[in-house]
C-alpha positions as CSV (number, residue, x, y, z in Angstrom):
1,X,6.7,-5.3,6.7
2,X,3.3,-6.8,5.4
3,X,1.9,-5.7,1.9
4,X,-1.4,-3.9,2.7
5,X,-4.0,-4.2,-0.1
6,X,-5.6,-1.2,-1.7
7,X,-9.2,-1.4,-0.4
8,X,-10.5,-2.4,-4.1
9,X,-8.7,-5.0,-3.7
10,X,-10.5,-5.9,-0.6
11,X,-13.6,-4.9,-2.1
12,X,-13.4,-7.7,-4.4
13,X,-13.1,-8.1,-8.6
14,X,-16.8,-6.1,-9.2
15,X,-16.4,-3.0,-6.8
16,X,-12.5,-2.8,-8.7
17,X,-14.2,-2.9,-12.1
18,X,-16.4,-0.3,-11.0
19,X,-14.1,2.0,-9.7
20,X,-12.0,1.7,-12.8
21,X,-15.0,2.4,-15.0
22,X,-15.4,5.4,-13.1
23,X,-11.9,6.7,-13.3
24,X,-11.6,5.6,-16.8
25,X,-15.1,7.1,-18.1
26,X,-14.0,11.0,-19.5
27,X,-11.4,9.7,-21.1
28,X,-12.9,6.9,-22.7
29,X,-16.1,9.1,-23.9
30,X,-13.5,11.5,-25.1
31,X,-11.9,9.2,-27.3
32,X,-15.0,7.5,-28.3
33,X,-16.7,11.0,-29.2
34,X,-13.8,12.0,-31.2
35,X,-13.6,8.3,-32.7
36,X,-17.3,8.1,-34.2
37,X,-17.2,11.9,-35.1
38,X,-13.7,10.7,-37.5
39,X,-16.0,8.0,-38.6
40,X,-18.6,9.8,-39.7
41,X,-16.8,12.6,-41.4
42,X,-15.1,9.5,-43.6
43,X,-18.1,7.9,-44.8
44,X,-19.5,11.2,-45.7
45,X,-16.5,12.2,-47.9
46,X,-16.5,8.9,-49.3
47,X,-19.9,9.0,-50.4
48,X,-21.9,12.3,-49.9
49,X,-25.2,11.8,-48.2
50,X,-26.9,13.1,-44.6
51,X,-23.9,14.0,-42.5
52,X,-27.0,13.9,-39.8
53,X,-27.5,10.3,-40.3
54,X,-23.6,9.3,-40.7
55,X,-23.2,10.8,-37.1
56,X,-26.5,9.6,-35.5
57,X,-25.6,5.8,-36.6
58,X,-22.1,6.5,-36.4
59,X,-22.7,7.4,-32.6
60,X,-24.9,5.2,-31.8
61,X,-23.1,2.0,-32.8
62,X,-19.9,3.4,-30.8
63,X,-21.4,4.4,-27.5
64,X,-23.2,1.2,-28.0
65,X,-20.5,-0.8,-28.0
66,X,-18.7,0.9,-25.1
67,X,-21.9,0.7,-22.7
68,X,-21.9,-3.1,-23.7
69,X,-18.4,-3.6,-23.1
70,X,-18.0,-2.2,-19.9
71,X,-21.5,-3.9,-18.7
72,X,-19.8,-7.1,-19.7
73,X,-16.8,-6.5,-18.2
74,X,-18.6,-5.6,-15.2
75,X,-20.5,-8.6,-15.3
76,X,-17.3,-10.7,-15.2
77,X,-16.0,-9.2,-12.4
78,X,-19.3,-10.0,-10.6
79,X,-19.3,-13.7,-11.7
80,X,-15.4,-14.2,-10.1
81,X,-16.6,-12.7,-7.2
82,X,-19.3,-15.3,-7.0
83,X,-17.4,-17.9,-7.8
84,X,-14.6,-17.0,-5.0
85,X,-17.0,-16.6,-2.7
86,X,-18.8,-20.4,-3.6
87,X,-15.1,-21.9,-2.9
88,X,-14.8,-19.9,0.7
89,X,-12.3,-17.8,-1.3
90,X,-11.5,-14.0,-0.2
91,X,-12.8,-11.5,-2.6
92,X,-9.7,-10.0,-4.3
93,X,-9.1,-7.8,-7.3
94,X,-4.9,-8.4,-8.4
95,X,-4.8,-8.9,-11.9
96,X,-8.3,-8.8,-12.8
97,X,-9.4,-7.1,-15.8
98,X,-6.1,-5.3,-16.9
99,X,-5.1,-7.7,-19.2
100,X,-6.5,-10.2,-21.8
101,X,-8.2,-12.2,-19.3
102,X,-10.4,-9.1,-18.0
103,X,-10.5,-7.9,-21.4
104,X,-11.2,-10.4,-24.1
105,X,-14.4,-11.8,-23.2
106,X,-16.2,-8.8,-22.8
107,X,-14.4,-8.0,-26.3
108,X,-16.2,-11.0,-27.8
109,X,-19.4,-9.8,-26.0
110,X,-18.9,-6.5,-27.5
111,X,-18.4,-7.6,-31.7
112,X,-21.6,-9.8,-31.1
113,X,-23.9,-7.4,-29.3
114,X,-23.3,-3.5,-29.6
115,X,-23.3,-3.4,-33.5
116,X,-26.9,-4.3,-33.3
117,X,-27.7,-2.8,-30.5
118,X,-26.6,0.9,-31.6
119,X,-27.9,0.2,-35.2
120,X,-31.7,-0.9,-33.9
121,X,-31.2,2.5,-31.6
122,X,-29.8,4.4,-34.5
123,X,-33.3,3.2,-36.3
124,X,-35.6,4.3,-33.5
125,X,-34.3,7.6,-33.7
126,X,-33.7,7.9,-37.5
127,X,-36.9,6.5,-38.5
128,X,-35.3,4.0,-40.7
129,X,-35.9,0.2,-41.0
130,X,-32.3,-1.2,-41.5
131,X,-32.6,-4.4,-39.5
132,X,-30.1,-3.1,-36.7
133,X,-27.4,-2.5,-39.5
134,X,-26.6,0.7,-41.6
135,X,-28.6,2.2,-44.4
136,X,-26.1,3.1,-46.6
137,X,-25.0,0.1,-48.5
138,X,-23.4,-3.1,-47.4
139,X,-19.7,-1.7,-47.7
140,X,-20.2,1.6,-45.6
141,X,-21.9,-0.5,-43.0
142,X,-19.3,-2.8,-43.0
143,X,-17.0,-0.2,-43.1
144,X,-18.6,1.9,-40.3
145,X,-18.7,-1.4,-37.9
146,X,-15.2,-2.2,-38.5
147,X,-13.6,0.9,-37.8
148,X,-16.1,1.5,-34.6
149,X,-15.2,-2.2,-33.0
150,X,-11.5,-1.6,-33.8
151,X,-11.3,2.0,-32.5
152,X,-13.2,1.0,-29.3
153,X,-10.8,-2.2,-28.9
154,X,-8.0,0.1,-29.5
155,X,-9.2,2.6,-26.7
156,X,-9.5,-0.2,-24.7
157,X,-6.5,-1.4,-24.7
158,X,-4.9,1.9,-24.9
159,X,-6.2,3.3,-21.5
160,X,-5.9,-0.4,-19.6
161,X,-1.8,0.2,-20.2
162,X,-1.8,4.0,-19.4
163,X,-3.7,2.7,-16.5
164,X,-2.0,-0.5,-15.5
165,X,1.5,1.8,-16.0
166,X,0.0,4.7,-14.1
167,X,-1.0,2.4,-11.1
168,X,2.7,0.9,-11.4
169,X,4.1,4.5,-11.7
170,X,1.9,4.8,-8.3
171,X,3.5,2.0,-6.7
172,X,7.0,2.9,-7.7
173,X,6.7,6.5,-5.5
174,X,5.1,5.0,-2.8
175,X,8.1,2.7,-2.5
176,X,10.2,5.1,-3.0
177,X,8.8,7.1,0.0
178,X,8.4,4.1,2.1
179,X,12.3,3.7,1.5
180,X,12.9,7.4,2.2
181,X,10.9,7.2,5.7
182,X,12.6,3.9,6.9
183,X,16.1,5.8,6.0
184,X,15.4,8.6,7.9
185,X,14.0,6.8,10.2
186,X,17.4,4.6,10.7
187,X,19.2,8.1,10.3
188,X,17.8,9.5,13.2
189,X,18.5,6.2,15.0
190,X,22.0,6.9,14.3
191,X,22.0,10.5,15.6
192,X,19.9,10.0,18.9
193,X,22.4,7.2,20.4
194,X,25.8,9.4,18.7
195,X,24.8,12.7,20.4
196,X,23.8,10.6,23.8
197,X,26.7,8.8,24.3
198,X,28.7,12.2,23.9
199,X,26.6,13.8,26.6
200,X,27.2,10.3,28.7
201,X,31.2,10.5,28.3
202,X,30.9,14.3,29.3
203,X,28.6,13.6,32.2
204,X,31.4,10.9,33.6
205,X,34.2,13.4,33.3
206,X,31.8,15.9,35.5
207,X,31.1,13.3,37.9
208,X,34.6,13.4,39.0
209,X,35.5,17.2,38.4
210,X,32.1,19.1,39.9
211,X,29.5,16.1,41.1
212,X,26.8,19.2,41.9
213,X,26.8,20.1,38.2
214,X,26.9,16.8,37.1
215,X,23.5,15.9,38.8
216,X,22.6,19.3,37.6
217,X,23.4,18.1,33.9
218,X,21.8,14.7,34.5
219,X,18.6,16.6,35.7
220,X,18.4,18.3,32.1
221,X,19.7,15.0,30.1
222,X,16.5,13.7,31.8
223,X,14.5,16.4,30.6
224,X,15.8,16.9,27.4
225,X,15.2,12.9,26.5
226,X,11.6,13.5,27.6
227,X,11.0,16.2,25.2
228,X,12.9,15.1,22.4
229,X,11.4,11.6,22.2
230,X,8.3,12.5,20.6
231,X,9.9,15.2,18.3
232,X,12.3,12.4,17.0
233,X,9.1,9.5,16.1
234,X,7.3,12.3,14.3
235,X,9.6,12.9,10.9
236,X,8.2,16.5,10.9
237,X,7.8,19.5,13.2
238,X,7.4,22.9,13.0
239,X,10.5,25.0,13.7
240,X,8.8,26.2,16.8
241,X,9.2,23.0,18.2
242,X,13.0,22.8,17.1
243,X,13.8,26.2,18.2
244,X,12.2,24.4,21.6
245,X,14.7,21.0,21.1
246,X,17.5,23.4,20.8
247,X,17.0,25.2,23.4
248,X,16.8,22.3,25.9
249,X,20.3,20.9,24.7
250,X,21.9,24.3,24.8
251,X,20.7,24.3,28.5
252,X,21.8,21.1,28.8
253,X,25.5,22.2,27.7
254,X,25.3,25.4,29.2
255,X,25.3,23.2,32.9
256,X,28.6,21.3,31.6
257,X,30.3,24.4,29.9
258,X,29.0,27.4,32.6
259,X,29.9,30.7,31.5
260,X,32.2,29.7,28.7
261,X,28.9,28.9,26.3
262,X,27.0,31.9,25.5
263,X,23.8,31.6,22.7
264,X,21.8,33.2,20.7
265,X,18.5,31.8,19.1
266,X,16.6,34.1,16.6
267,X,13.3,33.0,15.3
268,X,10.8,35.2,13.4
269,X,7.2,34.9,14.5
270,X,5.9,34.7,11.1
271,X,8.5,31.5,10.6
272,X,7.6,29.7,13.4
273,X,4.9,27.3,12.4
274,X,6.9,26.0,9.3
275,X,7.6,22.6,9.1
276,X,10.9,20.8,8.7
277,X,12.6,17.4,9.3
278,X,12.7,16.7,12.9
279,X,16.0,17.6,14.8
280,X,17.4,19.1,12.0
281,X,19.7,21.2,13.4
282,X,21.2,19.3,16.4
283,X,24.0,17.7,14.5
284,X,25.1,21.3,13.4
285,X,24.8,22.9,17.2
286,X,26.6,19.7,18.4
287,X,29.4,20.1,15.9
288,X,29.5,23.7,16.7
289,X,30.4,23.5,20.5
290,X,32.4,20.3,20.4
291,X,34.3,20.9,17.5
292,X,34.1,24.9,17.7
293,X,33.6,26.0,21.2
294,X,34.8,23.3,23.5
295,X,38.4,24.0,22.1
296,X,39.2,27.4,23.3
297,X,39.6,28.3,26.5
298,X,37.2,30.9,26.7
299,X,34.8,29.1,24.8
300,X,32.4,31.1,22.7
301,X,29.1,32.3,21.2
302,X,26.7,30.0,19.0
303,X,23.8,32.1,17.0
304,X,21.3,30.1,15.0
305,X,19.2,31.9,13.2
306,X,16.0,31.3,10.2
307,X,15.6,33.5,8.1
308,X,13.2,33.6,4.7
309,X,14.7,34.5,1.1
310,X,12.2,34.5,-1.5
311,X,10.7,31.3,-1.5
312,X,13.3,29.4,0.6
313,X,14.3,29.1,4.0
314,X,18.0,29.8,5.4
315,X,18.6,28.1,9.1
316,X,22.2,29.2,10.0
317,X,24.0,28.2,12.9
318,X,27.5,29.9,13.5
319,X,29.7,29.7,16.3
320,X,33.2,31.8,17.4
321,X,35.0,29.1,18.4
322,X,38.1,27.0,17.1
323,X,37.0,26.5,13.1
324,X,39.5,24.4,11.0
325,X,42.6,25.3,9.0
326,X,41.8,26.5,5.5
327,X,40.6,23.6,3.3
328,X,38.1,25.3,1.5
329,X,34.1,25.7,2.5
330,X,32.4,22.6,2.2
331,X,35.3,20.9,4.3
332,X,34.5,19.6,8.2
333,X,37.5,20.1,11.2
334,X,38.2,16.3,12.1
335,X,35.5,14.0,13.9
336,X,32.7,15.8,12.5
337,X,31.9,13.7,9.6
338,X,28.8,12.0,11.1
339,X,26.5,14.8,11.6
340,X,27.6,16.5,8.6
341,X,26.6,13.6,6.5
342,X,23.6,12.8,8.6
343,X,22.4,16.1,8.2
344,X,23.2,16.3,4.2
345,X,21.4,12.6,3.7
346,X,18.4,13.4,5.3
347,X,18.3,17.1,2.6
348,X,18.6,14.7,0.0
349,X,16.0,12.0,1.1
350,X,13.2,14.6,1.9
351,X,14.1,17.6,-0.5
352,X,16.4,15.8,-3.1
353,X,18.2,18.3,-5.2
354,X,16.0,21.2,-3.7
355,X,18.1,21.5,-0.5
356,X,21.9,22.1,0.4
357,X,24.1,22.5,3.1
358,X,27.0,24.5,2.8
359,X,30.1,24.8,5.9
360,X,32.7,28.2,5.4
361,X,34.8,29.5,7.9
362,X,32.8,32.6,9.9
363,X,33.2,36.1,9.7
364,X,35.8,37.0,12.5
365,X,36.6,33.8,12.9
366,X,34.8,30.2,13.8
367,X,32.5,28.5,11.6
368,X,28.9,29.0,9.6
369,X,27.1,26.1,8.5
370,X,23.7,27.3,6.3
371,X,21.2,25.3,5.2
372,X,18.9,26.1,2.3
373,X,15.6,24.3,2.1
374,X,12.0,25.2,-0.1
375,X,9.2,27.0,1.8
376,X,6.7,25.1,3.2
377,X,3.7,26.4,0.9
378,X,1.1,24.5,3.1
């Protein structure tokens, strides 16, 4: 699958400066604030003095030296851009200006231009005549320079790694749920061809047996391929819409079984528009009448059911047919392995720990199969 490149990227080096500037700006002022306030506070314990003047020039040299480092910065970025453009070159932002080559020259711009800069502005507003440097003796201004370059390089630096491993934080998750979509996506692949071809070997068997029911049946496979096409490329649908799917293939079984299948399908209004991993349930229904139902003689009843506790959801689906001899809940009757873990994978892709699915013999006999799953809060 092709990479696509974040639109900055597309943008070019200036517009990716620019938006990083942006997102970087509150927390960069922040520091720089609490930077030249610490700076300040020092010189006046070391020496006494106007605490007024200490912040004023202690202020204006910091914020100095952040406008004239970002400007430069941005300035880079505009420079590459016209230079990639002058070689027929595509504008593109990877790599710029999160490491020392983005950094370090507008570093060197920084030391050479923003001490003078917020000293002469520190002078306009102070009323003093210090030549662009501090009044307070040649150590102090030295001092005060020092710590203002280094604590701005530092924050720098600081917030370019916290960025550059929040943006590769960023990429991790998405890849992480691109990898969870193409796995449910091969998951349902899986499922759609298992359940079909058991429909197809039961449809030959009624082709020989009862050929009016069998083009009866086929009539619904056709129908019940229609509508579950869609449901199945969407990842998500409301449980409406499976309550819908479910119906269709209980139909659909109903024509092969006749009156030995009888269901149940309880769905509380207020439930209906919540949203849950398409198709869902059909493994379980599946596994309930061929594993369950097809069995015994007389068949049975199947009941699914959603229900909300607290802040979860319960989907049950329970059948009265055959069940399995006693290896414990959590244990499938023979041949029902796929579904089971189709159903339990695609829990643990979309929900991870948050979701279960737990199989126990039924009340009176047969089998319940419950799945627990958070609340859509959306």
């Amino acid at each position: 699958m092709p990479t696509i490149a974040p639109p900055e990227a597309a943008a070019g080096a200036f517009a990716a400066a620019r938006s990083r500037a942006r997102r970087r700006a509150p927390r960069t002022l922040g520091f720089m604030a609490a930077l030249c306030l610490a700076i300040a506070l020092l010189l006046w314990a070391f020496d006494g003095g106007s605490i007024g003047a200490k912040l004023v020039y202690s202020f204006a040299i910091g914020f100095a030296c952040y406008a004239v480092l970002e400007a430069a910065r941005l300035a880079q970025a505009l420079l590459v851009d016209g230079w990639r453009r002058a070689r027929g070159q595509a504008l593109d932002a990877a790599g710029f200006a999160t490491g020392w080559r983005g950094v370090l020259p507008a570093l060197l711009v920084m030391v050479a231009a923003g001490p003078l800069l917020g000293g002469s502005l520190a002078d306009a507003l102070t009323g003093n005549a210090s030549g662009g440097l501090l009044q307070f003796g040649t150590v102090q201004a030295r001092v005060t320079v020092a710590l203002t370059l280094l604590g701005t390089a530092a924050a720098v630096f600081a917030l370019s790694t916290l960025e550059r491993l929040a943006s590769a934080r960023a990429a991790a998750e998405a890849a992480q749920r691109q990898a969870a979509e193409h796995r449910l996506r091969l998951l349902q692949s899986q499922l759609e061809p298992h359940m079909l071809f058991n429909t197809l070997a039961n449809l030959r068997v009624l082709i020989a047996l009862d050929p009016p029911r069998a083009q009866a049946m086929l009539d619904r496979l056709i129908a019940f391929l229609r509508s579950t096409l869609d449901a199945s490329r969407t990842g998500t649908h409301t449980l409406a819409d499976e309550f819908a799917r479910l119906d269709d293939y209980l139909a659909l079984m109903a024509v092969r079984m006749g009156p030995r299948l009888h269901c149940t399908l309880s769905l509380p209004p207020e439930l209906a528009r919540q949203r849950i991993p398409a198709l869902l349930l059909q493994p379980l229904v599946e596994n309930a009448i061929r594993h369950g139902l097809e069995p015994k003689v007389d068949g049975g009843c199947i009941e699914i059911t959603a229900a909300r506790e607290g802040p979860r959801l319960r989907l049950a689906v329970r059948d009265s047919g055959a069940g399995w001899s006693g290896e414990g809940a959590g244990h499938a009757p023979a041949g029902a392995g796929f579904g089971l873990q189709q159903v339990r994978e695609r829990l643990a892709t979309q929900f991870g720990d948050a979701a279960r699915l737990q199989l126990e013999p039924a009340a009176g006999g047969g089998t319940l199969a419950t799945l627990s799953l958070p609340l859509d809060q959306t």
